[in-house]
Backbone bond lengths (Angstrom), bond angles and torsions (degrees), N, CA, C in turn:
res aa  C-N    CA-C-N  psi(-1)  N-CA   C-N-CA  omega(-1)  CA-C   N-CA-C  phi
1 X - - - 1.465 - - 1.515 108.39 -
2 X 1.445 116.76 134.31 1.370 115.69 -177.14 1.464 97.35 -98.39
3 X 1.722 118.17 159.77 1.468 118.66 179.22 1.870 95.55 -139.11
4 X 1.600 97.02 139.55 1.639 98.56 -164.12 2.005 99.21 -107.56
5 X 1.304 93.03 118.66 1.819 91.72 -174.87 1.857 89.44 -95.87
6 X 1.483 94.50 122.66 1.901 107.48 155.02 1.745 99.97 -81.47
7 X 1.365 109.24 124.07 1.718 123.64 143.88 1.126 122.60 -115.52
8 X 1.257 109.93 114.35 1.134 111.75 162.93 2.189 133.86 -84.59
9 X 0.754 144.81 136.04 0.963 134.27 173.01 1.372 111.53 -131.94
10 X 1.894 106.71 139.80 1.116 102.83 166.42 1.785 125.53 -135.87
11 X 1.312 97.45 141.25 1.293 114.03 -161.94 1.775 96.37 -89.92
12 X 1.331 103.18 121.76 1.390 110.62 166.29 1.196 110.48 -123.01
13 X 1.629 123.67 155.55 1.887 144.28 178.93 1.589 99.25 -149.75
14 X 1.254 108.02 163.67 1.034 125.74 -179.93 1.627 122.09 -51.82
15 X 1.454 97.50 -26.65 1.816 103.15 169.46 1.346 128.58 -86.35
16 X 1.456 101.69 -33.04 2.072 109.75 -161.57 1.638 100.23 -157.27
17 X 1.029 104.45 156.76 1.472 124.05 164.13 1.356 126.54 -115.69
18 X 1.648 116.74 112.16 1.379 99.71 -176.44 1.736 98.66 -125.41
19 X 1.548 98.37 150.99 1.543 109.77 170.14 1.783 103.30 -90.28
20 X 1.143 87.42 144.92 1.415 106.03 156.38 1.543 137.98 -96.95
21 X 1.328 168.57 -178.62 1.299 141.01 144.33 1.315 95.16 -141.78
22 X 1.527 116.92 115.36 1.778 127.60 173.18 1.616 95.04 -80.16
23 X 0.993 117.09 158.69 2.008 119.30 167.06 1.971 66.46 -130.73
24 X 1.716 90.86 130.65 1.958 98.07 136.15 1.577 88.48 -132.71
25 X 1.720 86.30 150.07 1.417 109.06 146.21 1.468 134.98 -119.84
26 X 0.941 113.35 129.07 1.702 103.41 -173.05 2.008 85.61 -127.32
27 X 1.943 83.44 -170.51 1.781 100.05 -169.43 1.585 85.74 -122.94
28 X 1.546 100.21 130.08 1.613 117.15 175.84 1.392 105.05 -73.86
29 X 1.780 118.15 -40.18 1.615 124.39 -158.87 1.824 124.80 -13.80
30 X 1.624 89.91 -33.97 1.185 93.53 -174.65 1.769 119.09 77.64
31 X 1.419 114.29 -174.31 1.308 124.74 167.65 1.421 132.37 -157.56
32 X 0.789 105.89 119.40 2.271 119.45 -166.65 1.713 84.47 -66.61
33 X 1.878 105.20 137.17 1.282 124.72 161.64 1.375 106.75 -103.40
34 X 1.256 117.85 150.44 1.530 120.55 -179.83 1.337 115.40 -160.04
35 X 1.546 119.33 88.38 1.442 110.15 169.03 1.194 122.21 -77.64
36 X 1.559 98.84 137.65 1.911 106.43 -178.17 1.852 92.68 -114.34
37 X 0.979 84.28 161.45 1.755 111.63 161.37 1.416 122.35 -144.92
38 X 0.891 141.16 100.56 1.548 159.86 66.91 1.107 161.11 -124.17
39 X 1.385 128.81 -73.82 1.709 123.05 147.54 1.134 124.32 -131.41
40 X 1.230 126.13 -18.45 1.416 114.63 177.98 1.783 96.31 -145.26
41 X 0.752 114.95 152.86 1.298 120.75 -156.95 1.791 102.75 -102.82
42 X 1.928 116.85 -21.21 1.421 94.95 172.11 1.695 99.36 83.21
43 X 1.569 109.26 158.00 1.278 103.76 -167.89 2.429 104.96 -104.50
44 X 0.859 57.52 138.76 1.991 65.57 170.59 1.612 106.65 -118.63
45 X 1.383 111.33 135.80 1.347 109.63 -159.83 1.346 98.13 -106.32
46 X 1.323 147.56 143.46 1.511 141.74 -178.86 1.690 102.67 -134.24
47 X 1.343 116.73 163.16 1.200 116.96 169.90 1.579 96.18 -134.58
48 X 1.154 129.74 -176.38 1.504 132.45 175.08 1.160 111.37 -163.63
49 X 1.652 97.40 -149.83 1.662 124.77 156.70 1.737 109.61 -161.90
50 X 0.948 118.17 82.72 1.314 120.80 -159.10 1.784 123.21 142.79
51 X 1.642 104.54 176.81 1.123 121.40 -162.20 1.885 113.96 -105.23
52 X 1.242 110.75 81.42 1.793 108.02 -176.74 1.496 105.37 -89.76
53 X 1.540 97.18 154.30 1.416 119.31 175.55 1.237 106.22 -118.49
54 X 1.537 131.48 127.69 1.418 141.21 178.41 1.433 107.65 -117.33
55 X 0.753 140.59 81.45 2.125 153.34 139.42 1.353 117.31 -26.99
56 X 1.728 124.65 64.88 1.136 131.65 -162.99 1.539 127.82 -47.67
57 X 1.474 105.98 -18.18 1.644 116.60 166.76 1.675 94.36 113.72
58 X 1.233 121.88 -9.48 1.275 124.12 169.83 1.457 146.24 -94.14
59 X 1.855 95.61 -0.48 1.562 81.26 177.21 1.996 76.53 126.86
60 X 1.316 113.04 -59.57 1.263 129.91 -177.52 1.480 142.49 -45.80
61 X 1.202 155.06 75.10 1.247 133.43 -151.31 1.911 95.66 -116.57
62 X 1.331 116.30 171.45 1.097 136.33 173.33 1.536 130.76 -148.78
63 X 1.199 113.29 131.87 2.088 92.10 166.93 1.355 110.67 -120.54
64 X 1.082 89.52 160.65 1.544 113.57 -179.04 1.947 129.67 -104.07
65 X 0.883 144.75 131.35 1.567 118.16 -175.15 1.717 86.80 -108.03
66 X 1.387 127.44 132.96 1.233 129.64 174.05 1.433 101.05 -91.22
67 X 1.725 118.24 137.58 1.623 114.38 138.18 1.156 114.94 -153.93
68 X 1.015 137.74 -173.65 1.373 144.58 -138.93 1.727 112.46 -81.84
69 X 1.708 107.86 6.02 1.152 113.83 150.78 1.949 121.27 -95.21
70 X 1.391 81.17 174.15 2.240 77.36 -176.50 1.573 98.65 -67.78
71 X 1.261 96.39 163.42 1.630 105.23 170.88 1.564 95.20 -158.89
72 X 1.075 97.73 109.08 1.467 103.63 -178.79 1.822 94.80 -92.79
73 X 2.027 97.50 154.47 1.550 133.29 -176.37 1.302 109.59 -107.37
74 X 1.268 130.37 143.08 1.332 115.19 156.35 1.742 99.23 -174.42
75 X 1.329 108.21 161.18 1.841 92.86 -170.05 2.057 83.36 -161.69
76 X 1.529 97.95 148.69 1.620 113.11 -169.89 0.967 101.72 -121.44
77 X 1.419 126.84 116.32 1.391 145.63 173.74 1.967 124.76 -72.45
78 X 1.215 98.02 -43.49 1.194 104.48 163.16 1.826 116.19 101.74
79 X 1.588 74.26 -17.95 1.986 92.77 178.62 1.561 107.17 -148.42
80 X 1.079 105.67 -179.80 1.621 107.12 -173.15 1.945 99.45 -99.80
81 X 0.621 99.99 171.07 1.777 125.97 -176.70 1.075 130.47 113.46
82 X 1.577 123.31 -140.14 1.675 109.91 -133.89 1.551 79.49 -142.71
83 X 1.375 114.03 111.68 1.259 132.14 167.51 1.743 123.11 -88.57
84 X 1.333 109.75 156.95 1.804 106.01 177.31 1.678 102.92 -125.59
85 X 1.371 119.45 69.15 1.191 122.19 -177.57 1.401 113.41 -67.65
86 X 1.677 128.83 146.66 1.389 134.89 -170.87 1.484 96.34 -144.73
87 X 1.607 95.55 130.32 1.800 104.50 176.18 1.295 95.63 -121.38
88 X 1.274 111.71 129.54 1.353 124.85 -158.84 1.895 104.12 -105.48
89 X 1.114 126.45 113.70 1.498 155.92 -173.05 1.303 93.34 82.58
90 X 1.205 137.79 92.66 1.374 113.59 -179.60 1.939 90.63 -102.40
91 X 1.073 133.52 16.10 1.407 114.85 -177.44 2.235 91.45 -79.11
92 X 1.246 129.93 4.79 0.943 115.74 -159.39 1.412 93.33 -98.57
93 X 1.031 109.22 2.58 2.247 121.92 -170.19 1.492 87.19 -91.14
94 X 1.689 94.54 138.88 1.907 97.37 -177.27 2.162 84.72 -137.69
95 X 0.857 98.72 -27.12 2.022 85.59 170.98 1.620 94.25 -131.44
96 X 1.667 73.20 136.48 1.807 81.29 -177.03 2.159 90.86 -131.17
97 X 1.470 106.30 126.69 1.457 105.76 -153.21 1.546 95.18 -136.21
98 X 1.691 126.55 102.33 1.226 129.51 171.18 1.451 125.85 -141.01
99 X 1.349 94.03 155.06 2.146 91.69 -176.78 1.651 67.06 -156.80
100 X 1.755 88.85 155.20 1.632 116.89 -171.27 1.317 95.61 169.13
101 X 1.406 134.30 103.70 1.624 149.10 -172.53 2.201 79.51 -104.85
102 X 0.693 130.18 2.58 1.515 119.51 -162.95 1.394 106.72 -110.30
103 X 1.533 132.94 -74.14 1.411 129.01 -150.85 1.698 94.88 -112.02
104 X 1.224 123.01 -169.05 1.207 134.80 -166.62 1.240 110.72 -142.71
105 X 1.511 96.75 138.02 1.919 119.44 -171.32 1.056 112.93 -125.35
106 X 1.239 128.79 155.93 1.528 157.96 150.26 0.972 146.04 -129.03
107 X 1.026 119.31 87.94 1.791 131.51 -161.39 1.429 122.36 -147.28
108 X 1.103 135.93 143.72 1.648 142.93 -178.44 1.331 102.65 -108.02
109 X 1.603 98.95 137.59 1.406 116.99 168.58 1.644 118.89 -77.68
110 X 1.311 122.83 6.39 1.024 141.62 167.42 1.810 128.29 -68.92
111 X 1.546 87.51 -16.51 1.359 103.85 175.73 1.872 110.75 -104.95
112 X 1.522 108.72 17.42 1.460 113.18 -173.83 1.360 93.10 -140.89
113 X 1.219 132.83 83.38 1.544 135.41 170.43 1.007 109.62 -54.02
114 X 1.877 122.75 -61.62 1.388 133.62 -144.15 1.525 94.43 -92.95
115 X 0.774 158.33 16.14 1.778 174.07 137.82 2.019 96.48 2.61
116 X 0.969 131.45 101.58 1.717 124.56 153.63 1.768 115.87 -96.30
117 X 1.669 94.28 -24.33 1.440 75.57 171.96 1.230 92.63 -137.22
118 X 1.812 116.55 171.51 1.485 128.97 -166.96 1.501 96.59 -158.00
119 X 1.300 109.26 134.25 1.807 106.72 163.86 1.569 100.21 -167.76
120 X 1.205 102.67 120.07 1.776 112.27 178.66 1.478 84.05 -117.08
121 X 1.274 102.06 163.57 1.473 134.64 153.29 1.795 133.00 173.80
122 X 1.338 89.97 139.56 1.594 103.51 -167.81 1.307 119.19 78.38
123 X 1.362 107.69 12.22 1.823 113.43 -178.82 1.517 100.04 -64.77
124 X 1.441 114.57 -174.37 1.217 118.28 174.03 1.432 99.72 -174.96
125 X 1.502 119.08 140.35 1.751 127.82 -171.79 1.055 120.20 139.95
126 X 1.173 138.05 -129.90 1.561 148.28 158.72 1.073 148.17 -97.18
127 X 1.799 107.96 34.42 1.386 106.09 -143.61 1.505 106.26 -94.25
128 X 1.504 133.39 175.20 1.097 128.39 -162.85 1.968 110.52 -140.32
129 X 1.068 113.62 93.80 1.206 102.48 -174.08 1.444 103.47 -108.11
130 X 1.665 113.68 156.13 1.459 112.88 -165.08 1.458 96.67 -172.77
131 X 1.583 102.97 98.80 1.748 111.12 -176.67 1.469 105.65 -58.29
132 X 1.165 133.61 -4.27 1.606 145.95 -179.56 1.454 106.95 -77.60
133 X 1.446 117.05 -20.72 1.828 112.11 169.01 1.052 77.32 -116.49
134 X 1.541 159.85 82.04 1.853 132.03 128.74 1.436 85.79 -159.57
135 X 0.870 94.94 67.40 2.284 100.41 177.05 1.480 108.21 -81.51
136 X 1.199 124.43 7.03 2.089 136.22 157.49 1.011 120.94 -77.61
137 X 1.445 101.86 -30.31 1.798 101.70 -158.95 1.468 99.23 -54.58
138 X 1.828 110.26 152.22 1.314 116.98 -171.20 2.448 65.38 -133.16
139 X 0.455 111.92 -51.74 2.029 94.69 -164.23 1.475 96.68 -110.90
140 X 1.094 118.49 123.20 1.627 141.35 164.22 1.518 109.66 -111.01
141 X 1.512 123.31 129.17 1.153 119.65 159.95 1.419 103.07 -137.85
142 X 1.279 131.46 140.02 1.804 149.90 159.25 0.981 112.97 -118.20
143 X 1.979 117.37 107.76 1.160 110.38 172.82 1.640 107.17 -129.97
144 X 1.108 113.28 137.01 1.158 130.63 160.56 1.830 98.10 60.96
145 X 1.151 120.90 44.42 1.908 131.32 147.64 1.567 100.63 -56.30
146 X 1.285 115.78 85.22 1.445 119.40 -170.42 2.256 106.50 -90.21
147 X 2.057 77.67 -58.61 1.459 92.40 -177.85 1.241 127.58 -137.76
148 X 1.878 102.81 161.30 1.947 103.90 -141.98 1.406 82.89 123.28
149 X 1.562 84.19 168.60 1.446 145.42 155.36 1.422 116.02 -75.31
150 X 1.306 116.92 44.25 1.627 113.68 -174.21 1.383 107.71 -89.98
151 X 1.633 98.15 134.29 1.791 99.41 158.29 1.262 105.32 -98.29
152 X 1.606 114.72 144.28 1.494 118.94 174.27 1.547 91.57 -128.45
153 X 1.636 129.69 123.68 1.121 120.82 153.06 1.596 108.71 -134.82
154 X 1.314 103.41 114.77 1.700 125.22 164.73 1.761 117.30 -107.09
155 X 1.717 73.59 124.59 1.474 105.40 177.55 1.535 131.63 -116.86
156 X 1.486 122.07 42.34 1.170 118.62 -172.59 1.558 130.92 -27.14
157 X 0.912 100.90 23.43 1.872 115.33 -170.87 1.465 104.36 -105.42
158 X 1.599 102.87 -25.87 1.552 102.24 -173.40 1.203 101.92 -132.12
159 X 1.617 122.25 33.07 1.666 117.19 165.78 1.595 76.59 -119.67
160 X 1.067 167.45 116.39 1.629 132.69 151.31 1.472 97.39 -105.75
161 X 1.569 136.34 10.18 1.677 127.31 174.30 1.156 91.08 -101.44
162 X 1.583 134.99 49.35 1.270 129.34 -173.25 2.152 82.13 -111.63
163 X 1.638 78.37 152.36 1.694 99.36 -162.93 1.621 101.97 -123.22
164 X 1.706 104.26 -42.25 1.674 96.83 169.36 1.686 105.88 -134.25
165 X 1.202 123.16 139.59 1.268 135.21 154.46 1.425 142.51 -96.87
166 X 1.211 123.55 87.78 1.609 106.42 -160.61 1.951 93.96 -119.17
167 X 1.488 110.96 131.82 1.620 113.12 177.17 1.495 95.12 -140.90
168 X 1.220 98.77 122.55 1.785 115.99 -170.30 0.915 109.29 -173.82
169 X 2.189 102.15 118.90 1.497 116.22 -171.52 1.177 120.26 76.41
170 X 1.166 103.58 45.74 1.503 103.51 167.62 1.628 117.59 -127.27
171 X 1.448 109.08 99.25 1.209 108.98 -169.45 1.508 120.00 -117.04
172 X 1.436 118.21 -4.42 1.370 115.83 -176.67 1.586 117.85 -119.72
173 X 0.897 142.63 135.73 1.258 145.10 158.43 1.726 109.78 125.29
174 X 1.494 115.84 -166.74 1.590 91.00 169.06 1.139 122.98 -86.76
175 X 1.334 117.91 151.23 1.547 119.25 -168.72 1.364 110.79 -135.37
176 X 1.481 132.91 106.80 1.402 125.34 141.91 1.239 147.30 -83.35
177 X 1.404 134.58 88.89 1.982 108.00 -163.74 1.456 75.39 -120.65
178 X 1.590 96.78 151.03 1.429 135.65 171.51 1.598 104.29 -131.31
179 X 1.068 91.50 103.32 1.844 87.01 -166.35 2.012 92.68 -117.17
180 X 1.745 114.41 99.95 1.158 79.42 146.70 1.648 119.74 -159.66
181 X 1.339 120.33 156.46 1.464 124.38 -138.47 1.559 101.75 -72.00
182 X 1.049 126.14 -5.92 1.714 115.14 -177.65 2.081 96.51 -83.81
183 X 1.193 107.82 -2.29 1.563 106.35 172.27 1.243 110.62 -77.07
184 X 1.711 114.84 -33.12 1.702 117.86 -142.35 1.746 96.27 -147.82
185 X 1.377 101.20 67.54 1.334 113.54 179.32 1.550 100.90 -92.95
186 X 1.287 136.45 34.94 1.273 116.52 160.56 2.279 84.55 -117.59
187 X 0.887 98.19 11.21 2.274 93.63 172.21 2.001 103.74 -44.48
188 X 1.310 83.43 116.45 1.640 74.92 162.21 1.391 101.33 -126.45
189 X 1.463 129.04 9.88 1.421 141.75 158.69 1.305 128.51 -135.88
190 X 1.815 126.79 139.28 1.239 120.74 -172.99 1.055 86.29 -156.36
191 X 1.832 104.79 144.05 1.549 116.52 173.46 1.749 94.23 -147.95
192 X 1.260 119.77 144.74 1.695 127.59 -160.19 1.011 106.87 -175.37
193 X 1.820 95.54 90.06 1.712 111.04 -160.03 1.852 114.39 -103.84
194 X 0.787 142.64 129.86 2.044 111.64 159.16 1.242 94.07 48.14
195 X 1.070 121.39 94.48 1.342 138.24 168.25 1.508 109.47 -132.97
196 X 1.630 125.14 61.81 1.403 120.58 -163.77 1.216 116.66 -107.18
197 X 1.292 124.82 3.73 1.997 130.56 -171.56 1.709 95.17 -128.49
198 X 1.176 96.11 155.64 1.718 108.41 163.19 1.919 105.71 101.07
199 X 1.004 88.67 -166.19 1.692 103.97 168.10 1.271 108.79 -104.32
200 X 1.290 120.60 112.87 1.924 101.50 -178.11 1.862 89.60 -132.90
201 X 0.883 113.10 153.33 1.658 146.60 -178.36 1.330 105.50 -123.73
202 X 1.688 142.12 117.35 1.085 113.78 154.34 1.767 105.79 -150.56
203 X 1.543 104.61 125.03 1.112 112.00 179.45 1.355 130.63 -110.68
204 X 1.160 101.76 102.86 1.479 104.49 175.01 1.706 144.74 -105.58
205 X 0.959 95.16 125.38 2.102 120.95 -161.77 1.442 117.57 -106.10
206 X 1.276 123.97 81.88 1.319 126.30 -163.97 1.757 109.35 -50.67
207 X 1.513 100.91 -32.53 1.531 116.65 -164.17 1.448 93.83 -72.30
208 X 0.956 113.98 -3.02 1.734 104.74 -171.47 2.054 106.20 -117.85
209 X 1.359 93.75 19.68 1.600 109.88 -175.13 1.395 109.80 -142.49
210 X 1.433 126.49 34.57 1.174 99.13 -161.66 1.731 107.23 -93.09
């Protein structure tokens, strides 16, 4: 999304006053940071509406056209280490779809506003999820965020067009879920597995799911 700033400036002297009017435009989109570590990164499935650029940290760049079919990511390093990958507009990513028990990530969901769907599992690193930047999501799944430095904070208060919920195996890192169904009365799925670390709240009201 582009955003158009009016400046005005005005130049005054002892004789006259004149305004000026600059127009800039620039692109807000922004860009998601993501360090990986190891060799092949495995596929991440995205859906969109639009055109992303991913800059693998190697020298490498790629684009992608997102739409409302899968389009799977994935990029081969050739050696092991510690990459600084950047996906460039990523607010245009609306399913973001990964499992990887192998290499290690770090990334915030803070850099994916427009998010409807979400499903990690078996990742492991630094990752940061926080239903407080993805207030669309209609399908959330967390499975098995074992290991890392993970933040997990769920707030069903601020997904409530959420349609499926599944949180299972999540036992290490910090954890908040507040899960409860008088928020997210359109659920026509719930799964609420091993839920043994963190602060968790969870109330459940069939009458408020039917």
């Amino acid at each position: 999304m582009k955003k158009l700033i009016l400046i005005l400036l005005l130049f005054v002297s002892a004789n006259f006053a004149q305004t000026s009017t600059i127009l800039l435009l620039f692109d807000d989109a922004g860009s998601m940071p993501i360090t990986f570590t190891g060799t092949s990164t495995g596929n991440i499935t995205l859906q969109g509406t639009g055109v992303i650029v991913v800059d693998w940290g190697d020298g490498s760049k790629n684009s992608y056209t997102l739409t409302g079919s899968d389009q799977n990511i994935s990029h081969n390093y050739g050696s092991a280490g510690t990459r600084n990958i950047k996906i460039d507009k990523p607010k245009l990513i609306t399913k973001w779809r990964q499992s990887d028990a192998t290499n290690t990530w770090a990334w915030d969901t803070k850099y994916l506003p427009n998010l409807t769907y979400l499903h990690l599992e078996s990742i492991k690193g630094a990752m940061v999820v926080n239903t407080a930047n993805i207030t669309s999501l209609t399908y959330l799944s967390l499975n098995s965020l074992n290991t890392g430095t993970i933040s997990i904070t769920v707030n069903t208060a601020n997904i409530t067009s959420l349609t499926s919920l599944a949180l299972y195996n999540l036992n290490t890192g910090t954890i908040s879920i507040t899960v409860n169904t008088a928020n997210i009365t359109s659920l026509t799925s719930l799964t609420l597995y091993n839920l043994n670390t963190g602060t968790i709240s969870i109330t459940v009201n069939t009458a408020n799911i039917t």
